[in-house]
Biotite code that builds the C-alpha atoms (Angstrom):
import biotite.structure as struc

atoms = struc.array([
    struc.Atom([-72.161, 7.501, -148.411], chain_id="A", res_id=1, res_name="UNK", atom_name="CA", element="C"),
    struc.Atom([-74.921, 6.407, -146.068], chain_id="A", res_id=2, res_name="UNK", atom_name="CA", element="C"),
    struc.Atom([-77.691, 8.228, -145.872], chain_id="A", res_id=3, res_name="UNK", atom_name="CA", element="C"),
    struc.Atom([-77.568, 8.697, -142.317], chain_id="A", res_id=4, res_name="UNK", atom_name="CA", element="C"),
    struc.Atom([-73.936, 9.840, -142.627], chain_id="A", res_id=5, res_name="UNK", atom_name="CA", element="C"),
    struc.Atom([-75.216, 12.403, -145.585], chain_id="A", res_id=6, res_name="UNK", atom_name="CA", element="C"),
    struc.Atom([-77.606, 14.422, -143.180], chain_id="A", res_id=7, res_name="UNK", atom_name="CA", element="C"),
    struc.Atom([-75.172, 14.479, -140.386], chain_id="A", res_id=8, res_name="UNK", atom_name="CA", element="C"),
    struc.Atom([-72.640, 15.762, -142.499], chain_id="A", res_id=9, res_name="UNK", atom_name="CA", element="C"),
    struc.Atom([-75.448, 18.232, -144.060], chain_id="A", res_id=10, res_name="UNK", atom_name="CA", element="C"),
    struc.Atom([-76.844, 19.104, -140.545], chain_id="A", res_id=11, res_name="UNK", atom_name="CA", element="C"),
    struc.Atom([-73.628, 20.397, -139.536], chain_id="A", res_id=12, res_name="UNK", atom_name="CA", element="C"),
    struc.Atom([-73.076, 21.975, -142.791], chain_id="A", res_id=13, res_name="UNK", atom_name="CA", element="C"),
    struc.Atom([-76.291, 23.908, -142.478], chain_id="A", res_id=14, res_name="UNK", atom_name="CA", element="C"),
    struc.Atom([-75.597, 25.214, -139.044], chain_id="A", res_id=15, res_name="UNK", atom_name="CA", element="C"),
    struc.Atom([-71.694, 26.572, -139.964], chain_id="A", res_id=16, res_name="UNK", atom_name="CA", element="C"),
    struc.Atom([-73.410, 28.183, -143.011], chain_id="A", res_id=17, res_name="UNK", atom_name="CA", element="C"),
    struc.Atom([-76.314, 29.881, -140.932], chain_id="A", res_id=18, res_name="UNK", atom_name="CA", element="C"),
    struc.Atom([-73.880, 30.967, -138.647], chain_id="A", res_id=19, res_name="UNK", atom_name="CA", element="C"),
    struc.Atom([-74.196, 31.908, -134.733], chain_id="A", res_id=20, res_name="UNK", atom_name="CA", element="C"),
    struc.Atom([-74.654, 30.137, -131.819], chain_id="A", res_id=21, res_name="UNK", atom_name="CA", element="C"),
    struc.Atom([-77.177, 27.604, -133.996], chain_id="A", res_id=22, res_name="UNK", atom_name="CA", element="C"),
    struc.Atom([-77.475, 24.086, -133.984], chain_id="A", res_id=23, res_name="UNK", atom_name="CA", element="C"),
    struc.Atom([-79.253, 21.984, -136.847], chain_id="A", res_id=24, res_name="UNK", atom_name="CA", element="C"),
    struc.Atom([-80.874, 19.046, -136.753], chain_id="A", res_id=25, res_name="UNK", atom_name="CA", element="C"),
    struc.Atom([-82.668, 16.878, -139.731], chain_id="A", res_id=26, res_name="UNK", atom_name="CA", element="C"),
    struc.Atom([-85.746, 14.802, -139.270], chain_id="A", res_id=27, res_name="UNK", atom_name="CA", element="C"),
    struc.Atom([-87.414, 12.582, -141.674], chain_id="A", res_id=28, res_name="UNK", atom_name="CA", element="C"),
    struc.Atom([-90.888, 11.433, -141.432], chain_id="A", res_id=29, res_name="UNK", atom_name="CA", element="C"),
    struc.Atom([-92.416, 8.386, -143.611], chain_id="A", res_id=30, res_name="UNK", atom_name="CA", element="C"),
    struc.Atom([-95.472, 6.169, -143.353], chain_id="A", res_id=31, res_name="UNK", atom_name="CA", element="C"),
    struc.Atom([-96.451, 8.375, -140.082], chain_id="A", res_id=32, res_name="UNK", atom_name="CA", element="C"),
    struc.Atom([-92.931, 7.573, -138.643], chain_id="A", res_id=33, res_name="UNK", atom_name="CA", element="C"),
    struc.Atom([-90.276, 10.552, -137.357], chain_id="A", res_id=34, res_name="UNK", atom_name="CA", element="C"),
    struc.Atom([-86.523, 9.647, -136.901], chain_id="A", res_id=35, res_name="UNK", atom_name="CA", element="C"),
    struc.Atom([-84.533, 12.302, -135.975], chain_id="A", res_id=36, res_name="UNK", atom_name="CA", element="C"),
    struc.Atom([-81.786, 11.844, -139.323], chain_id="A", res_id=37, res_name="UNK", atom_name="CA", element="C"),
    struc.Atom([-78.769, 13.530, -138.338], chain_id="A", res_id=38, res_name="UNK", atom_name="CA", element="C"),
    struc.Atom([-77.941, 16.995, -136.043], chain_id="A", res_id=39, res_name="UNK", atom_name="CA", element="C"),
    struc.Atom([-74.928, 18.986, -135.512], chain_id="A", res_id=40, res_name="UNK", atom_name="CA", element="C"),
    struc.Atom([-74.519, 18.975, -132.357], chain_id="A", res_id=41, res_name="UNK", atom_name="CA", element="C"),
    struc.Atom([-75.892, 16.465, -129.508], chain_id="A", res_id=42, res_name="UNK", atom_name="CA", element="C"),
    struc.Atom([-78.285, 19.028, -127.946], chain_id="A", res_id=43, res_name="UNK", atom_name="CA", element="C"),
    struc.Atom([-80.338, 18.990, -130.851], chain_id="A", res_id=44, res_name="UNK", atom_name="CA", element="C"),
    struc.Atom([-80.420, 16.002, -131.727], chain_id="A", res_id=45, res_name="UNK", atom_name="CA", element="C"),
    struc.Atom([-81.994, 15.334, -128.107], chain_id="A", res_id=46, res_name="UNK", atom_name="CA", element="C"),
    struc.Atom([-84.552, 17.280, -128.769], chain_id="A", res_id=47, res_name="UNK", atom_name="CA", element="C"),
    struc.Atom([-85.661, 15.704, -131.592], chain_id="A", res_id=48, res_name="UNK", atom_name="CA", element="C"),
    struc.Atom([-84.979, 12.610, -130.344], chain_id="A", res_id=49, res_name="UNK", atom_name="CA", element="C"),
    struc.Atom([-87.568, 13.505, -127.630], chain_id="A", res_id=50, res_name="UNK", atom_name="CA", element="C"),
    struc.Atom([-89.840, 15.223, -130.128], chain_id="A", res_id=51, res_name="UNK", atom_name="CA", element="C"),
    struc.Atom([-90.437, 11.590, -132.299], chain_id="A", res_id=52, res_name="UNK", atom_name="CA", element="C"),
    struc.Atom([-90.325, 9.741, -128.854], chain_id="A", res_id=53, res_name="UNK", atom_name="CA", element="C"),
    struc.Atom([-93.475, 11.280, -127.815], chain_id="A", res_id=54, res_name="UNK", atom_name="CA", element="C"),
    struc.Atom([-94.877, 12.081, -131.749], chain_id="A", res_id=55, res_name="UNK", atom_name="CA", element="C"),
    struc.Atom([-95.392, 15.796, -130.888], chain_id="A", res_id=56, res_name="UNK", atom_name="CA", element="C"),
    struc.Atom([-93.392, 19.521, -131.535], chain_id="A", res_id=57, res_name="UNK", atom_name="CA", element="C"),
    struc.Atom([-92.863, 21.841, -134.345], chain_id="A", res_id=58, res_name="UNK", atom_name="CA", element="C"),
    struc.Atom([-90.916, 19.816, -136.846], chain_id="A", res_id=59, res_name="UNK", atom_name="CA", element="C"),
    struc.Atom([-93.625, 17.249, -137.067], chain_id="A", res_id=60, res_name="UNK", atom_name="CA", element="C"),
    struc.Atom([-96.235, 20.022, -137.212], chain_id="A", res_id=61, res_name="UNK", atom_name="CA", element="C"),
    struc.Atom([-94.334, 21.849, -139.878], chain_id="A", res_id=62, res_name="UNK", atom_name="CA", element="C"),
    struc.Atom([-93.861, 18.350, -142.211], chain_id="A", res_id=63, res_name="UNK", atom_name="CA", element="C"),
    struc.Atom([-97.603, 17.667, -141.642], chain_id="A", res_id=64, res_name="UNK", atom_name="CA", element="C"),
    struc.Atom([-98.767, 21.205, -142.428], chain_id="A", res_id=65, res_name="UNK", atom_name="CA", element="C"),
    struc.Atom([-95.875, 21.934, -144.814], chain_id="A", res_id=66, res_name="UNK", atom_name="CA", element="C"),
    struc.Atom([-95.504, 25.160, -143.766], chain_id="A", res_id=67, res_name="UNK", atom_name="CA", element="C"),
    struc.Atom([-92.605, 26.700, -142.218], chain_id="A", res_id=68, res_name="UNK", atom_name="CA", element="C"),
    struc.Atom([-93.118, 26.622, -138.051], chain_id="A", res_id=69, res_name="UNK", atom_name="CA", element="C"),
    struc.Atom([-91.312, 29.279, -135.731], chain_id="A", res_id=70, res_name="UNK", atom_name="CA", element="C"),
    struc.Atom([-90.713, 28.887, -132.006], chain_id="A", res_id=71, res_name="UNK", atom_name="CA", element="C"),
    struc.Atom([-90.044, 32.620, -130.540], chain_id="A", res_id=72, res_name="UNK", atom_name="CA", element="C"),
    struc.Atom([-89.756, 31.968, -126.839], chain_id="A", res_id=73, res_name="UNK", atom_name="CA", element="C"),
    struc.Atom([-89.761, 28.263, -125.666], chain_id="A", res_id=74, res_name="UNK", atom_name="CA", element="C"),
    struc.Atom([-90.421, 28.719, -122.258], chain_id="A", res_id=75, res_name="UNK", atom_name="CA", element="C"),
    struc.Atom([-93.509, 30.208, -123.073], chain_id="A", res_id=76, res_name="UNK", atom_name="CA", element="C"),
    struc.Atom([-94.473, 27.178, -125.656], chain_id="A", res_id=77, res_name="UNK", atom_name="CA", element="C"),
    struc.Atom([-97.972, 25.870, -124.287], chain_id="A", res_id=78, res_name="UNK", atom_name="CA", element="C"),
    struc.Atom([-97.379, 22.729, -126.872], chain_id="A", res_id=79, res_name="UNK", atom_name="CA", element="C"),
    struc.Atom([-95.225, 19.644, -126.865], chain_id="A", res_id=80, res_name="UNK", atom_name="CA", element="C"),
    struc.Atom([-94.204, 19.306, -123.982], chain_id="A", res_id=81, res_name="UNK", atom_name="CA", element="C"),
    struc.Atom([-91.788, 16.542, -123.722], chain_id="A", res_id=82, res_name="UNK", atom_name="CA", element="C"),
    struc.Atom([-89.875, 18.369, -126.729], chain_id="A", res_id=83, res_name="UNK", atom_name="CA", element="C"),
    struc.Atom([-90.335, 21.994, -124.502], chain_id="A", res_id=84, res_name="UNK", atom_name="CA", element="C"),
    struc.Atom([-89.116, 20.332, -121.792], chain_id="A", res_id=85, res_name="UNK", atom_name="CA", element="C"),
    struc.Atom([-85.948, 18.447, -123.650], chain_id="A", res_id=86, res_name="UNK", atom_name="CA", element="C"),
    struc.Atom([-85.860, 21.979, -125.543], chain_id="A", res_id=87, res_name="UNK", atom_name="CA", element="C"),
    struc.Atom([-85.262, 24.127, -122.412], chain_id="A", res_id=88, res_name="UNK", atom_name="CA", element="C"),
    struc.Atom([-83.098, 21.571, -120.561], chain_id="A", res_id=89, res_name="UNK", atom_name="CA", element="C"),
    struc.Atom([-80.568, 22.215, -123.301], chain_id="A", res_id=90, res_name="UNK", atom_name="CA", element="C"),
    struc.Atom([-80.786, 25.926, -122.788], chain_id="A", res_id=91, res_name="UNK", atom_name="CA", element="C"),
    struc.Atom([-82.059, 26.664, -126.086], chain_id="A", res_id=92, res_name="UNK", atom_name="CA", element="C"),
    struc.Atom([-84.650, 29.841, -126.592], chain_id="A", res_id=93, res_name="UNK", atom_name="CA", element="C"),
    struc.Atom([-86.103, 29.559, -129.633], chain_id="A", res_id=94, res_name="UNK", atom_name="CA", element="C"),
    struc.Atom([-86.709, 27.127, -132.823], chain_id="A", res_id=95, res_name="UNK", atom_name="CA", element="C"),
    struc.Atom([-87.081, 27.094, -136.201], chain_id="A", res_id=96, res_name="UNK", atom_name="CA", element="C"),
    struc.Atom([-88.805, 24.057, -138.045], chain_id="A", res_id=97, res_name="UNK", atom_name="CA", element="C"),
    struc.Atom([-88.103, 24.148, -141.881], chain_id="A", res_id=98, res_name="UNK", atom_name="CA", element="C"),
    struc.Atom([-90.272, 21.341, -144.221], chain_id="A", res_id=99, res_name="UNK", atom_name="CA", element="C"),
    struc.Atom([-89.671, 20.003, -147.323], chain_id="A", res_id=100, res_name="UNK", atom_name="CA", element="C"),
    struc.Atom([-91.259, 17.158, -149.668], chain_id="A", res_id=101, res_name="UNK", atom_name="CA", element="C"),
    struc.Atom([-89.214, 14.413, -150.587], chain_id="A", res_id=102, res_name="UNK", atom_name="CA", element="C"),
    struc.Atom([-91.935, 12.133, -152.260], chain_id="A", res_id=103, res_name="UNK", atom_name="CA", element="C"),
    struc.Atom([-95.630, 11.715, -151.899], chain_id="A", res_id=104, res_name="UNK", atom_name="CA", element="C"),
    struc.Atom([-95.470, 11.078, -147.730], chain_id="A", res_id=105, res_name="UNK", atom_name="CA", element="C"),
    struc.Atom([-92.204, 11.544, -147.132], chain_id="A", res_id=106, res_name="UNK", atom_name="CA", element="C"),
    struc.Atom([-90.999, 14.391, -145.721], chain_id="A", res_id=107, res_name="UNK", atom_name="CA", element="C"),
    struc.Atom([-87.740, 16.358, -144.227], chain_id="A", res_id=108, res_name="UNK", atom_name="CA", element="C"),
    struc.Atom([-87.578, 18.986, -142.114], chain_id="A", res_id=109, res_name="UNK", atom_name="CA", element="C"),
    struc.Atom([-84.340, 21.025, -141.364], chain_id="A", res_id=110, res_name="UNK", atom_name="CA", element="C"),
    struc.Atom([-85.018, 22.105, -137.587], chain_id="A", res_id=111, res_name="UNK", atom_name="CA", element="C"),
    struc.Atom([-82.710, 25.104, -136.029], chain_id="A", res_id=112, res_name="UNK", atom_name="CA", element="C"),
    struc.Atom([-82.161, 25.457, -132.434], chain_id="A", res_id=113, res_name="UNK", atom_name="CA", element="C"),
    struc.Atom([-80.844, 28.850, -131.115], chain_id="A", res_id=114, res_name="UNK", atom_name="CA", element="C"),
    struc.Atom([-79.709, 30.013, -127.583], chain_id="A", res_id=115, res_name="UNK", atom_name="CA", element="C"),
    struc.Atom([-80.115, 33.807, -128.524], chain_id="A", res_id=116, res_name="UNK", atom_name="CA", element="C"),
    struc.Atom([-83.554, 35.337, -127.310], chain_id="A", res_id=117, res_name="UNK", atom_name="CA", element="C"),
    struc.Atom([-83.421, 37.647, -130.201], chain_id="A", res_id=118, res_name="UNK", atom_name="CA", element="C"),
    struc.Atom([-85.810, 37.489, -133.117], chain_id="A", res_id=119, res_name="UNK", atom_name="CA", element="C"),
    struc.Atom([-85.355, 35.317, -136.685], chain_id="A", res_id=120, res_name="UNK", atom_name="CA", element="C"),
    struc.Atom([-83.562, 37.485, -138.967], chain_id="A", res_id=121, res_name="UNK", atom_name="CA", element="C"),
    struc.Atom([-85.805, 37.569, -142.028], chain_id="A", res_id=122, res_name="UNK", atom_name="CA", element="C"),
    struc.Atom([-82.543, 36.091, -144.559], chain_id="A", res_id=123, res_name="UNK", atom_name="CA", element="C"),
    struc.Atom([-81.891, 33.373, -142.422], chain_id="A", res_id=124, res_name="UNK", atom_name="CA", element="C"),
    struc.Atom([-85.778, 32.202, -143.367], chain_id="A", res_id=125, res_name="UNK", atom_name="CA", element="C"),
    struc.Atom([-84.721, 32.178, -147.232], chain_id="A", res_id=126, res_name="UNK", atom_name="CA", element="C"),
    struc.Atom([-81.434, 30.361, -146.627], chain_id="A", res_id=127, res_name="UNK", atom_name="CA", element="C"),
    struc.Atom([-83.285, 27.806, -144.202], chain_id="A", res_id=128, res_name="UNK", atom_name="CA", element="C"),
    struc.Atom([-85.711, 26.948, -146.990], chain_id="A", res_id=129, res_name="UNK", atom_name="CA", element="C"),
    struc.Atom([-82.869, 27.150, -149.409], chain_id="A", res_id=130, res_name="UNK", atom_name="CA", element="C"),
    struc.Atom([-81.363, 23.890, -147.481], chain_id="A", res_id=131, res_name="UNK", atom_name="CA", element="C"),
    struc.Atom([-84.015, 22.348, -146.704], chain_id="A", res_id=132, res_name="UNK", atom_name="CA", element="C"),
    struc.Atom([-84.808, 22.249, -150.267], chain_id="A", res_id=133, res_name="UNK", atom_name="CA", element="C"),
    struc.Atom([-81.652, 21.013, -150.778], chain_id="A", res_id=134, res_name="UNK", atom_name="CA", element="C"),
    struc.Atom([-81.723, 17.732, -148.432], chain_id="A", res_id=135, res_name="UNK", atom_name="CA", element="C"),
    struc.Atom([-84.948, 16.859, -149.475], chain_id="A", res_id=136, res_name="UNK", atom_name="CA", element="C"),
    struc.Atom([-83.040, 16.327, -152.730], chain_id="A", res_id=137, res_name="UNK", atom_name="CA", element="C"),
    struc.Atom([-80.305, 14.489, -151.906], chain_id="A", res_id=138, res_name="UNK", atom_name="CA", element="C"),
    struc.Atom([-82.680, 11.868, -149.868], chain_id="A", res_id=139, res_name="UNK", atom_name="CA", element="C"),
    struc.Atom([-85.057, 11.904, -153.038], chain_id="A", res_id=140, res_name="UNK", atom_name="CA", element="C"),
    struc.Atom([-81.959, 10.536, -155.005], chain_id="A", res_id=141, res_name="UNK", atom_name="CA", element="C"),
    struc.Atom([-80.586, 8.398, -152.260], chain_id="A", res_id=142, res_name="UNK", atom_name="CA", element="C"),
    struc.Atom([-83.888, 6.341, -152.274], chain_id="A", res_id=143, res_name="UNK", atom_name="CA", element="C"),
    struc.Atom([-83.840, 6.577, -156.173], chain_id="A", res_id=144, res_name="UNK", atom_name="CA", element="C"),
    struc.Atom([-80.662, 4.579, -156.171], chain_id="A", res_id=145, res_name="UNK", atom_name="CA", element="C"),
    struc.Atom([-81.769, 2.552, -153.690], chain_id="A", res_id=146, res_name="UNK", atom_name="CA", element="C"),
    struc.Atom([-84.652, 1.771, -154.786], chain_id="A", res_id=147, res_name="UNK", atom_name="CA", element="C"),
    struc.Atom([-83.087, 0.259, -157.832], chain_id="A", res_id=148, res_name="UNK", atom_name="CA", element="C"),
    struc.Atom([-80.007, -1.174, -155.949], chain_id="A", res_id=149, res_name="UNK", atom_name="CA", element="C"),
    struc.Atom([-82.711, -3.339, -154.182], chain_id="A", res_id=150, res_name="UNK", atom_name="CA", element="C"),
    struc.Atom([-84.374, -4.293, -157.387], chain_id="A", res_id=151, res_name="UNK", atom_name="CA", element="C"),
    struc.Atom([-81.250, -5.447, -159.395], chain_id="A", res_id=152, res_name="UNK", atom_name="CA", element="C"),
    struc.Atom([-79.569, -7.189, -156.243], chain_id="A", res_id=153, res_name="UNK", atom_name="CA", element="C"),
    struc.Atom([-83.484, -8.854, -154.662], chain_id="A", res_id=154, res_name="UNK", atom_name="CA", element="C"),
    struc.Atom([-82.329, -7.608, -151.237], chain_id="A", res_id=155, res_name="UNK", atom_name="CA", element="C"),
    struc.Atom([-85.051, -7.744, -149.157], chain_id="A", res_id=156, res_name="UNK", atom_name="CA", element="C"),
    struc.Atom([-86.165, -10.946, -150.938], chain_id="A", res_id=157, res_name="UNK", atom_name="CA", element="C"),
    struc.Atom([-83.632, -13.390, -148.690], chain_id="A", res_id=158, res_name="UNK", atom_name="CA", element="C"),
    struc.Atom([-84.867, -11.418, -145.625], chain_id="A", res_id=159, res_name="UNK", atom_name="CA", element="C"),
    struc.Atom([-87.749, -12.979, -143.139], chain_id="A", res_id=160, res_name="UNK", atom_name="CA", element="C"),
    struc.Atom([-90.420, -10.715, -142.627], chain_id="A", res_id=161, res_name="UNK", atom_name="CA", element="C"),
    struc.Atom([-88.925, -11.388, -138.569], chain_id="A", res_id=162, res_name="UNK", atom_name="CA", element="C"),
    struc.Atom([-85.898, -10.198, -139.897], chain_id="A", res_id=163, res_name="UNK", atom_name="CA", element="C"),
    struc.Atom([-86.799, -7.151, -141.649], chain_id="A", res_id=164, res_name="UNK", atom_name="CA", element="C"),
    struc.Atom([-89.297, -6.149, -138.397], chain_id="A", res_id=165, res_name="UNK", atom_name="CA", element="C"),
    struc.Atom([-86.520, -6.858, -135.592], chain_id="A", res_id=166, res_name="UNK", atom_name="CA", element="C"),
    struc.Atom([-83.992, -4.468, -137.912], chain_id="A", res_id=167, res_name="UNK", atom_name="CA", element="C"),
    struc.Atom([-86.376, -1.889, -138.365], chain_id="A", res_id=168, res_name="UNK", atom_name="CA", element="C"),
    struc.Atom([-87.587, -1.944, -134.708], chain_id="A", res_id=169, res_name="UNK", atom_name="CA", element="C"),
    struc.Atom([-83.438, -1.681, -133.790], chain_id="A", res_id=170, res_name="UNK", atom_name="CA", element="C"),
    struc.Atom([-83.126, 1.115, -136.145], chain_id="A", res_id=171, res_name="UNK", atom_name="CA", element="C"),
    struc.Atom([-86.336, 3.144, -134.473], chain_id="A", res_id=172, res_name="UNK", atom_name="CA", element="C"),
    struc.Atom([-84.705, 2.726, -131.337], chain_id="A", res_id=173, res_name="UNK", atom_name="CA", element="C"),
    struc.Atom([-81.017, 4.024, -132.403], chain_id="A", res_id=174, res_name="UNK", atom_name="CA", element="C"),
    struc.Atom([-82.138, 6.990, -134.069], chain_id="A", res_id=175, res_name="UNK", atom_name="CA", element="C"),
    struc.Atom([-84.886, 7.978, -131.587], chain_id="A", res_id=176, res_name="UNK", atom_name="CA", element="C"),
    struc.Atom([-83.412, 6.872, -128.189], chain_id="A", res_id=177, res_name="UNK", atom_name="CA", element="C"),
    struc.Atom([-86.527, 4.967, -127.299], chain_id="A", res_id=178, res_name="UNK", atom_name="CA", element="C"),
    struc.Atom([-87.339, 1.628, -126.170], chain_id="A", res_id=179, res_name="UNK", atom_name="CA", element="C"),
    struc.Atom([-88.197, -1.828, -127.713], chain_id="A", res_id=180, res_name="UNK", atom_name="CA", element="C"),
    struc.Atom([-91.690, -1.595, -126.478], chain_id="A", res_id=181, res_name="UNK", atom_name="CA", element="C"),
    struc.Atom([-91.681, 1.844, -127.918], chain_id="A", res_id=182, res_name="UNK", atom_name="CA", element="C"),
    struc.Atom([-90.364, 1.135, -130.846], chain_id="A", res_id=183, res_name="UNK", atom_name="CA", element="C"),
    struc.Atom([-92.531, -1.297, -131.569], chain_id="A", res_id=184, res_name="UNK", atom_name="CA", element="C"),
    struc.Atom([-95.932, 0.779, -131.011], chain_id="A", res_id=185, res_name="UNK", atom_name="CA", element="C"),
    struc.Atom([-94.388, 2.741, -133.554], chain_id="A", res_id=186, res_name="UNK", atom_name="CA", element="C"),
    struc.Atom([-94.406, -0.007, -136.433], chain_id="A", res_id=187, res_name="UNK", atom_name="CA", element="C"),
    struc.Atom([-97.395, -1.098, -135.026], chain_id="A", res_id=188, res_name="UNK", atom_name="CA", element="C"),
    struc.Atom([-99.140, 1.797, -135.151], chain_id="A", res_id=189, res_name="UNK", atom_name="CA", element="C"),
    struc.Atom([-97.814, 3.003, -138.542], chain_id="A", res_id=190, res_name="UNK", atom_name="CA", element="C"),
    struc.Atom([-99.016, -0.275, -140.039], chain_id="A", res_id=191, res_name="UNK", atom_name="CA", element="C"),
    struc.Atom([-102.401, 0.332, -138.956], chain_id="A", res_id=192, res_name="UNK", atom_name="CA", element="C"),
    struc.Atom([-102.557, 3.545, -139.910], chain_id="A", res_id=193, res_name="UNK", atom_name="CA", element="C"),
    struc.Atom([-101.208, 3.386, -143.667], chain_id="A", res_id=194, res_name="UNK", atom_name="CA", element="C"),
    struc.Atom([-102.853, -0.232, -144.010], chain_id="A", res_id=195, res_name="UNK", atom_name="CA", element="C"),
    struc.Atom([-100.218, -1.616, -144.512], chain_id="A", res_id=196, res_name="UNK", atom_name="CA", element="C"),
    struc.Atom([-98.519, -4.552, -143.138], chain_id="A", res_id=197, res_name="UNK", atom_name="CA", element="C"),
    struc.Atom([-95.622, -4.218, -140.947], chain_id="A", res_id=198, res_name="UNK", atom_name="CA", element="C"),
    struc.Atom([-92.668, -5.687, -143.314], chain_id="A", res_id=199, res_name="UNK", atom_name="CA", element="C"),
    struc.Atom([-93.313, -3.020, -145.842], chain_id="A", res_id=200, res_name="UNK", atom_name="CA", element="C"),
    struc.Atom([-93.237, -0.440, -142.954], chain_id="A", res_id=201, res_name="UNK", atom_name="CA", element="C"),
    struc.Atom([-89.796, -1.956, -141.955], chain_id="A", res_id=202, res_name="UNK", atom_name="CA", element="C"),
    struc.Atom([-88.846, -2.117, -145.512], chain_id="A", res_id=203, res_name="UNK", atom_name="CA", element="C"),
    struc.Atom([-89.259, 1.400, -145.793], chain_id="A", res_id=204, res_name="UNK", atom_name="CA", element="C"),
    struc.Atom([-87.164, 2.565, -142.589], chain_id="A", res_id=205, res_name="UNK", atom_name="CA", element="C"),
    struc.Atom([-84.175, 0.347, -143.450], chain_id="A", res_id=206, res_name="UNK", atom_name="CA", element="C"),
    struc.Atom([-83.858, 1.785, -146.899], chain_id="A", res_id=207, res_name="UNK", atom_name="CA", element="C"),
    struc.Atom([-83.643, 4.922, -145.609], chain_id="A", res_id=208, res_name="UNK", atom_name="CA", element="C"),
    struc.Atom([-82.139, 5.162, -142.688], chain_id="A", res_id=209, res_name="UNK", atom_name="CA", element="C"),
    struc.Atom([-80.543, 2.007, -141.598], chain_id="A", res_id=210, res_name="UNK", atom_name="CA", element="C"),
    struc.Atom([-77.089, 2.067, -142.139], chain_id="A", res_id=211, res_name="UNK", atom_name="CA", element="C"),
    struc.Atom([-75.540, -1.514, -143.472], chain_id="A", res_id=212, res_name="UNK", atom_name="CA", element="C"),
    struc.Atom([-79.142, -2.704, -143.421], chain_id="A", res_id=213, res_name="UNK", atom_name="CA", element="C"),
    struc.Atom([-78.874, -4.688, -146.556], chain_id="A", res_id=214, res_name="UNK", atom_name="CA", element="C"),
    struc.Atom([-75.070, -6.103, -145.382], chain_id="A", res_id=215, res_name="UNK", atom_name="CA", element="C"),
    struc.Atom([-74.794, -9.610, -144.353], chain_id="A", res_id=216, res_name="UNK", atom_name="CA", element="C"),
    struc.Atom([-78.380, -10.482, -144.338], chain_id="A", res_id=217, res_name="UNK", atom_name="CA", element="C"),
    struc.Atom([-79.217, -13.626, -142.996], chain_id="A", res_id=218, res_name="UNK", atom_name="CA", element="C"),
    struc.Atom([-82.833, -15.060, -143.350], chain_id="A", res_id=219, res_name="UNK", atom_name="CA", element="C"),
    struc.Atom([-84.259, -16.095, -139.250], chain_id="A", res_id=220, res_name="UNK", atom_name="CA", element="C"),
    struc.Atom([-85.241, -19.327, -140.854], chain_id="A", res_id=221, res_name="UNK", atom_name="CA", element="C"),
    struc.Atom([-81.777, -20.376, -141.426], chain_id="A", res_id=222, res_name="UNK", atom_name="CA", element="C"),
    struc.Atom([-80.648, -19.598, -137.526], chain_id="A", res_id=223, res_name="UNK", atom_name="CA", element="C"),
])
């Protein structure tokens, strides 16, 4: 299964087992970048889709601080406010951002949205944690496997570093509604900021969240 399909699946997993009116949503942030993952219901995956647009709101706070982040009221949130904004369009009144480490800068966070005004029972912290525990586990292995999948099969080596940007830059865009130029601030700006250059930046989103990314790859020098 595809890892994109995998936190989907576990997004809308989490919210049946938390139970109420909740929706879940899964973000994962590497080399500086946010993609909103997978959500269980289109409402929250807006919002996070707004959230990595503009690089600001809880989730992102909570991955960076790794600490647990609550929203009581978001009306009254002074912060973010493209993701308050996105937040209360959908009608949602409070927010729950959950971290966890996958590897050494890479980081999920299970993010709840909730339409009730009432208060974060205390259990459903433990059980949030619980889960998000639990997908940063199942990405840990995915990239394990892929990791040596790449190795054994020299994936990325028949790919143009043109190639491996444009993909990367497409896959920014899917998963966080934004535009090319957007999209490719992002890589840009990433690159700078881990010193890195932009292919391994690329390299790094389409093994993780790039469905198909390794299918049919065709090297830009041989168009």
């Amino acid at each position: 299964m595809a890892l994109s399909s995998y936190l989907h699946e576990f997004a809308a997993r989490a919210a049946d087992a938390l139970g109420g009116d909740l929706e879940a949503s899964i973000t994962v942030r590497e080399h500086g970048i946010t993609m909103r993952a997978g959500s269980s219901g289109d409402g929250a995956g807006r919002c996070d889709q707004a959230e990595a647009r503009a690089d600001a709101g809880p989730c992102i706070d909570a991955m960076i601080g790794k600490s647990v982040l609550v929203v009581a009221d978001v009306a009254q949130e002074s912060r973010w406010d493209a993701w308050r904004e996105q937040t209360t369009r959908e009608g949602f009144a409070k927010a729950l951002a959950v971290p966890s480490e996958v590897s050494p800068g890479v980081s999920v966070a299970l993010n709840l949205y909730s339409r009730s005004p009432d208060g974060w029972p205390a259990e459903m912290l433990g059980t949030a944690d619980a889960c998000a525990r639990l997908i940063a586990a199942g990405v840990r292995l995915h990239l394990q496997f892929a990791d040596v999948e790449d190795a054994a099969a020299g994936l990325y080596r028949s790919m143009s570093d043109g190639v491996a940007v444009e993909r990367a830059v497409g896959a920014i865009m899917e998963t966080n509604g934004c535009s090319q130029d957007e999209a490719r601030e992002v890589l840009r700006s990433a690159s700078e900021h881990r010193g890195v250059s932009r292919r391994v930046i690329a390299e790094s989103i389409l093994r993780s969240l790039a469905p198909g990314s390794g299918d049919d790859v065709v090297d830009d020098r041989e168009r």
